[in-house]
C-alpha positions as CSV (number, residue, x, y, z in Angstrom):
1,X,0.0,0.0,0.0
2,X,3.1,2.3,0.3
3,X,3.2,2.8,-3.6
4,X,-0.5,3.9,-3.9
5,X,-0.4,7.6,-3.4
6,X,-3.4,8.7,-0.8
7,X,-4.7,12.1,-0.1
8,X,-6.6,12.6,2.9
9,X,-10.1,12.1,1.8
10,X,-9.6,8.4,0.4
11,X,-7.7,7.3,3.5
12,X,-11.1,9.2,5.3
13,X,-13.4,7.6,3.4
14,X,-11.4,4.0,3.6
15,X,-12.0,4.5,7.3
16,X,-15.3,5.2,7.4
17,X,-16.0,2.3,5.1
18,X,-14.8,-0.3,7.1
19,X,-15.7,1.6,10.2
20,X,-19.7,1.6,8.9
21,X,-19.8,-1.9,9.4
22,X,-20.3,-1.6,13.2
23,X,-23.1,-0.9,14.6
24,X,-21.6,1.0,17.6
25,X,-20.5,3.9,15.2
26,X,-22.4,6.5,15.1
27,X,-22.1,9.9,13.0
28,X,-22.2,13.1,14.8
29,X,-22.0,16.9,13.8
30,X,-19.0,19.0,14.4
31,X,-18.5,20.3,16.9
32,X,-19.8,17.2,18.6
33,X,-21.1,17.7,22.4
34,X,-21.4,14.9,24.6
35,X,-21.8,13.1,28.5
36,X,-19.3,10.1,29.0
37,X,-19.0,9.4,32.4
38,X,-20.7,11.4,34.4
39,X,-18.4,14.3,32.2
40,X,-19.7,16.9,29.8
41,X,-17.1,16.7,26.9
42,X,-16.9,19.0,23.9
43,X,-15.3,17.7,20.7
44,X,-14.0,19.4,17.3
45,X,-12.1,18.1,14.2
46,X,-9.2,20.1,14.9
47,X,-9.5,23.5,12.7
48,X,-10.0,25.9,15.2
49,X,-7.0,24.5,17.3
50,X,-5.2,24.7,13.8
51,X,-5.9,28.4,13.1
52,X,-5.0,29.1,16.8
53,X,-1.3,28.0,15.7
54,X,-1.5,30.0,12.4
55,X,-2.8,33.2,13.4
56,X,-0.9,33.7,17.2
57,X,2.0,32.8,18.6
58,X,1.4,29.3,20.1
59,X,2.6,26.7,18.2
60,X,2.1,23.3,19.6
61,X,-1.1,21.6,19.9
62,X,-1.4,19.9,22.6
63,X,-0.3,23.3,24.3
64,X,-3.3,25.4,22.2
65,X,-5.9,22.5,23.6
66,X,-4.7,23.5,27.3
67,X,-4.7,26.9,26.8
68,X,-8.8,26.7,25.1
69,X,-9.1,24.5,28.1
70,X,-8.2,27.2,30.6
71,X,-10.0,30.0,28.6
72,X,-13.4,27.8,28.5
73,X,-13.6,29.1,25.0
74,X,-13.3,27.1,21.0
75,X,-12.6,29.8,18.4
76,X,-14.4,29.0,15.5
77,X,-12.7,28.6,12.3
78,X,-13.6,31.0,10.0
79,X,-14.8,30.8,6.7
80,X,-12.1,32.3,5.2
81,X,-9.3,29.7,6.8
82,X,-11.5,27.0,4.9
83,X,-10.1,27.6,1.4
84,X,-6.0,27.7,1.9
């Protein structure tokens, strides 16, 4: 499989082939909000934490996912981050 070249969207939709086969998976919108465990959790794909790193001065992710964390905030990506 290393000499087929893959974008992202066929090795998205390869996963979500062969994930559809289980029943347990369930499509959700994003952002996704949910309880597990007695916890409220809040999920994203990742964009907004990827602008954070483009358009200030933090750079690492996991850093950026603290910091959203501590501000009880998600910036929203904005439309025109969607294109580049």
């Amino acid at each position: 499989m290393e000499d087929i070249p893959w974008n992202s969207i066929d090795f998205f939709l390869l996963i979500v082939l062969q994930a559809s086969v289980y029943q347990t998976l369930h499509g959700v919108p994003n952002p996704y909000e949910c309880q597990i465990g007695g916890r409220r959790m809040l999920g994203t794909s990742g964009q907004p934490i990827h602008d954070i790193a483009r358009y200030s001065k933090l750079s690492d992710p996991l850093n950026i996912l603290q910091h959203t964390l501590e501000w009880a905030h998600i910036a929203p990506t904005c439309p025109d981050t969607q294109c580049e």
